[in-house]
C-alpha positions in Angstrom: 18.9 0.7 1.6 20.2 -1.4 4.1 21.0 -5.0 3.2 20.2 -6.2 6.7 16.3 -4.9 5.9 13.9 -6.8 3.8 10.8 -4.5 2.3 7.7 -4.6 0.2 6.6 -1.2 -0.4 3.6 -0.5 -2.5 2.0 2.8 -3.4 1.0 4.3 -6.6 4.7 6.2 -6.9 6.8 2.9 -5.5 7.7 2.0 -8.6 8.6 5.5 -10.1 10.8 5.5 -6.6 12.6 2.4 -6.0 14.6 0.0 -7.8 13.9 -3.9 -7.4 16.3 -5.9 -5.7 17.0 -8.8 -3.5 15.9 -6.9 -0.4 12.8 -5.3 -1.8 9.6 -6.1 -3.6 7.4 -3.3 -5.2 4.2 -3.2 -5.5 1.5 -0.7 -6.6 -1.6 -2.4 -6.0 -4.7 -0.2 -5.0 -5.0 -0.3 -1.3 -8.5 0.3 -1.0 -9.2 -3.0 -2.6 -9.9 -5.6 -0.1 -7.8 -8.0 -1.3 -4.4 -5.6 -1.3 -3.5 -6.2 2.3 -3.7 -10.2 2.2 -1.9 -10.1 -1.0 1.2 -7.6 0.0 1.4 -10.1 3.6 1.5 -13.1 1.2 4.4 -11.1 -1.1 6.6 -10.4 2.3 5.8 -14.5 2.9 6.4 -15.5 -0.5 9.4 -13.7 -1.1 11.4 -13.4 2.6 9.7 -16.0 4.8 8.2 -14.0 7.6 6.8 -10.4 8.0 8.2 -9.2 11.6 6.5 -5.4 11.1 3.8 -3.8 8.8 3.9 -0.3 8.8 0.5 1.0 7.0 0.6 5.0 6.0 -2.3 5.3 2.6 -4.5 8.0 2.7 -7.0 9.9 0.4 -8.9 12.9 0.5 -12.0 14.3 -0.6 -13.2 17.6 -0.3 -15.5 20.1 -1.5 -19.2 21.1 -0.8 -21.0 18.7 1.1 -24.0 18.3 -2.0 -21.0 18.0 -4.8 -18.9 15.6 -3.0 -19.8 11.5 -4.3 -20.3 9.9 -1.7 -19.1 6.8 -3.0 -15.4 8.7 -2.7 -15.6 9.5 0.8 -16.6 5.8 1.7 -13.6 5.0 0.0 -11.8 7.3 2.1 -12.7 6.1 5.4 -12.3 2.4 4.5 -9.2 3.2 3.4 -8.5 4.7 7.0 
């Protein structure tokens, strides 16, 4: 990577994927939970003093039959969206 970039990545995989260092913070919290995207703004703060860009790219899917799909996962979906 870079050194003149400065990252927190999160995702389930992140930490199966990159290495810690100076320039990077890892995180795998869940991103549909509320409280994820305060928390990875206040990492990026925390740890490098400003946040110039947020890139956001999560997703989820559902499928199947429309009466054997929970509902409760599709909701999930499109708040995750």
């Amino acid at each position: 990577m870079d050194e003149n970039y400065q990252l927190v990545v999160s995702g389930r995989t992140c930490p199966d994927v990159f290495q810690k260092s100076d320039n990077l913070e890892i995180n795998s919290d869940d991103l549909t939970d509320v409280d994820t995207p305060a928390h990875l703004l206040k990492q990026a703060l925390s740890h490098f003093g400003r946040c110039d860009y947020l890139f956001a790219n999560a997703g989820t899917i559902v499928s199947g039959k429309i009466e054997d799909i929970d509902i409760e996962k599709v909701c999930g979906m499109a708040r995750l969206k």
